[in-house]
N, C-alpha and C positions, 0 to 999 in steps of 0.2 A: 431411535430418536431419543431415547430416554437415560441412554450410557453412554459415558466418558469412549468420548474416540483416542486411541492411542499411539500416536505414529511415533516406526521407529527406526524406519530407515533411514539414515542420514544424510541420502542423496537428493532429498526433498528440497536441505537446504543452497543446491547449486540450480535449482530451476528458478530461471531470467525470471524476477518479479517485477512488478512497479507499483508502487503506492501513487496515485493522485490525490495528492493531500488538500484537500476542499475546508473542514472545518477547525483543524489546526496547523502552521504552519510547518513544514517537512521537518525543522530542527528540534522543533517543540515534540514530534513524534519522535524523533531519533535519540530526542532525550529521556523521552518515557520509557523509550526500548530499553537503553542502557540501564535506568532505574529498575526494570525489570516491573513495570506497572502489567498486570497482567496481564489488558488486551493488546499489547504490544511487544511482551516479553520475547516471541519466537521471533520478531523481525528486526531482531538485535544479532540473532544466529545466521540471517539468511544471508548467504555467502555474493549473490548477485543480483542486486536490490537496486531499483532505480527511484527516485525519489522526483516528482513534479508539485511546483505548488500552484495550486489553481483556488485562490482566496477566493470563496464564493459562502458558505456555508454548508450546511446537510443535504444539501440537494440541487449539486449541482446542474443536473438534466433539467432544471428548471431555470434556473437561475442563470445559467454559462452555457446554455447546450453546445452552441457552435464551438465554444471554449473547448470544451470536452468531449468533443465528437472528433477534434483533432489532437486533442493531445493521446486518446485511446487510439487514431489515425495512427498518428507517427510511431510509436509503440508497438503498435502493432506489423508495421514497414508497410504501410497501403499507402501509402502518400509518395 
């Protein structure tokens, strides 16, 4: 817990992701990505990346639950 983890396999970046983007908008992250801002910089590289916007703030499971107990639904194919 105290050292740089290091990944380097490059097939990390073909694993189906999704962002639910709660506290800035999906394009406002996709722009950080690109900038290379660094909590964002590797989901500029991820090759199958889904992007939802769910305007709530930092917490969503408070604030949107049902919002987001379906958008992780449908994402996940249980719906």
């Amino acid at each position: 817990m105290r050292e740089r983890i290091r990944l380097c396999n490059d097939a990390r970046r073909d694993v189906p992701t999704t962002i639910i983007a709660c506290s800035y908008p999906a394009d406002v992250l996709m722009s950080m990505a690109r900038e290379g801002v660094p909590m964002m910089a590797e989901v500029a590289r991820l090759r199958r990346l889904r992007l939802i916007d769910l305007p709530t703030g930092h917490w969503p499971m408070w604030s949107r639950p049902e919002d987001l107990a379906a958008a992780i639904s449908t994402e996940a194919g249980l719906d």
